[in-house]
Each structure stands twice: as structure tokens, then as C-alpha cells.
C-alpha positions in Angstrom: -18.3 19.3 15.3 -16.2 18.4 12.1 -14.9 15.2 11.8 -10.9 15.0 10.8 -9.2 12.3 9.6 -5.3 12.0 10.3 -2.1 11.6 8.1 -2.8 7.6 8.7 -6.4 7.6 7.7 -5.4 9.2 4.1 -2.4 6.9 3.8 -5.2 3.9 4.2 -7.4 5.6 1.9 -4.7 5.9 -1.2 -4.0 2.5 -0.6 -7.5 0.8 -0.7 -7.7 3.0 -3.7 -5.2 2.0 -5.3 -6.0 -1.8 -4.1 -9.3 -0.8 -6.0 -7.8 0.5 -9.4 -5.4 -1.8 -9.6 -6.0 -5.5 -8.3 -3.2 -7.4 -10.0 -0.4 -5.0 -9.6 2.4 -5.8 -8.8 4.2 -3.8 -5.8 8.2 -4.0 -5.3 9.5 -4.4 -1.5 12.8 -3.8 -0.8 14.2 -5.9 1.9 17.0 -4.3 3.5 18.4 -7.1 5.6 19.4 -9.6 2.2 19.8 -6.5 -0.4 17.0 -8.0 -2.4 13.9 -6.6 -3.5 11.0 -8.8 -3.7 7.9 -8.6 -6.3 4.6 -9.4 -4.3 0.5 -8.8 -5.5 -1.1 -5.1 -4.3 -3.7 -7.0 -2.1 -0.9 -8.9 -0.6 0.6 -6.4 0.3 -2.0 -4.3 1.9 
């Protein structure tokens, strides 16, 4: 047997990845319901 990882294992994997390159980054959410986008830390984030 072969083990497989889904679409949402390799999502998690590029994002603890880039939690690991890049620990004070800053990541930009867009929240639809005020038309704002708000600035918030990678490992907040994730």
C-alpha cells in the first residue's frame, strides 16, 4: 500500500512552510462584510 495525501494535506503543508520560512510576515485578510482588509502575523493566521 501507498500512502496519499489529499488536496487539504498539501494546502497544510505550504502553509507550515511558509509559517517556517517566514515567521514575521505579514498576511492581508480581506473581510468582506466591512470592505476592509486587515494586516495580521503568518502564525496568527494559521
Amino acid at each position: 500500500m501507498i500512502p496519499t495525501i489529499g488536496a487539504s494535506g498539501a494546502i497544510a503543508g505550504v502553509m507550515d512552510a511558509y509559517l517556517f520560512l517566514y515567521p514575521r510576515a505579514l498576511t492581508l485578510v480581506p473581510l468582506v462584510v466591512i470592505l476592509q482588509v486587515l494586516s495580521v502575523p503568518a502564525p496568527l493566521f494559521l
